[in-house]
C-alpha positions in Angstrom: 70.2 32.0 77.0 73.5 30.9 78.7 75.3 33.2 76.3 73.4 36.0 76.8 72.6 36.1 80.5 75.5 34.1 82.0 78.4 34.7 79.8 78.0 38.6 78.3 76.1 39.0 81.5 72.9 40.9 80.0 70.1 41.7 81.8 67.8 39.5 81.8 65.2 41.2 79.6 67.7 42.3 77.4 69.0 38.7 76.9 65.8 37.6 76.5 65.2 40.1 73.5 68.9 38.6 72.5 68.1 34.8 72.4 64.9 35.6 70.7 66.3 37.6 67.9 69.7 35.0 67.5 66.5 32.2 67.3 65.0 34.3 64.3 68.0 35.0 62.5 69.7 31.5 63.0 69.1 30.3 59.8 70.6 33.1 57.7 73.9 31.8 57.5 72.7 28.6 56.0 70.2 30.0 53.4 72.7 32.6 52.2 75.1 29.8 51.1 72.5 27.5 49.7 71.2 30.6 47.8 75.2 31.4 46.8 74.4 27.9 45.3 71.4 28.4 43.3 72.5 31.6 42.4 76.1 29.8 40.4 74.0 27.0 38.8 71.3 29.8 37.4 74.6 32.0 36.6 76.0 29.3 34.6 73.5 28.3 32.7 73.1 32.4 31.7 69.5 32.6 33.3 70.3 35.7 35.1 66.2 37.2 35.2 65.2 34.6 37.4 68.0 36.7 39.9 66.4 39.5 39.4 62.5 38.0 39.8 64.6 36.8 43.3 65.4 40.1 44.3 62.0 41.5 43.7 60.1 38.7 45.8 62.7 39.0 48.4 61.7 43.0 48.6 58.6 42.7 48.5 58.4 39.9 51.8 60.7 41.9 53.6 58.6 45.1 52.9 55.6 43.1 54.1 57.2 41.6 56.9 57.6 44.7 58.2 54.9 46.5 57.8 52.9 44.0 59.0 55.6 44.1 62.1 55.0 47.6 62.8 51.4 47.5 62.5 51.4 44.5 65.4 54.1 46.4 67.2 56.8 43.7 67.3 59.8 44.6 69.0 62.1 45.8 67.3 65.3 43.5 67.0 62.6 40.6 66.5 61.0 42.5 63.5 64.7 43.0 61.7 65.4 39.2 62.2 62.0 37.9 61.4 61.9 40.3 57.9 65.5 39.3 57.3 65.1 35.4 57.2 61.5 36.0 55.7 63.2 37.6 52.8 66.2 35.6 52.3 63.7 32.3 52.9 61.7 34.4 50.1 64.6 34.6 47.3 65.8 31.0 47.5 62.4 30.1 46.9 62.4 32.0 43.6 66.0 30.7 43.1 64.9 27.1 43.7 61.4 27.4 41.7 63.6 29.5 38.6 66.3 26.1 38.9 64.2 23.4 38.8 62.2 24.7 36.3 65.3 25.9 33.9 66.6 22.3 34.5 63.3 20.3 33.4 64.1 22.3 30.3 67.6 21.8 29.9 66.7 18.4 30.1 63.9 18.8 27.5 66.9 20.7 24.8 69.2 18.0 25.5 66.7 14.9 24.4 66.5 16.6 21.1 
């Protein structure tokens, strides 16, 4: 809230609204790069549908997030962060689930 109110010198509901949404959306940064990750070991093994499956879940979240926002009547800035991580949080998921998976059986091919 410092940031907001004291250094860029919002008003206070507006910095409110600010701290709220940088909250929401603080996570992104880290999830992207873990899903960057997932993404190169599932790439490198050639298992590029689980990518796609990824994609579609994270659509799909984000689509509900959102509706589900508007029919509560979330602000906003609040809504767009919350769907965001939602759907990002959604696709590593998928990534994770597709990985582990594909690596119980490249383990399994391997023993052979």
């Amino acid at each position: 809230r410092i940031l907001f109110s004291w250094i860029i010198q919002a008003k206070p509901p507006i910095a409110e609204v600010a701290h709220a949404c940088y909250l929401l959306s603080a996570a992104v940064p880290f999830v992207d790069a873990a899903q960057a990750y997932v993404r190169g070991l599932l790439t490198a093994h050639h298992l590029t549908v689980s990518r796609l499956v990824a994609v579609v879940a994270a659509m799909a979240v984000l689509l509900g997030v959102l509706s589900a926002g508007v029919a509560f009547r979330w602000s906003g800035p609040a809504l767009a962060a919350s769907a965001v991580t939602s759907a990002l949080l959604a696709e590593l998921a998928v990534l994770s689930f597709a990985w582990a998976r594909a690596k119980t059986l490249i383990q399994v091919v391997a023993m052979r």
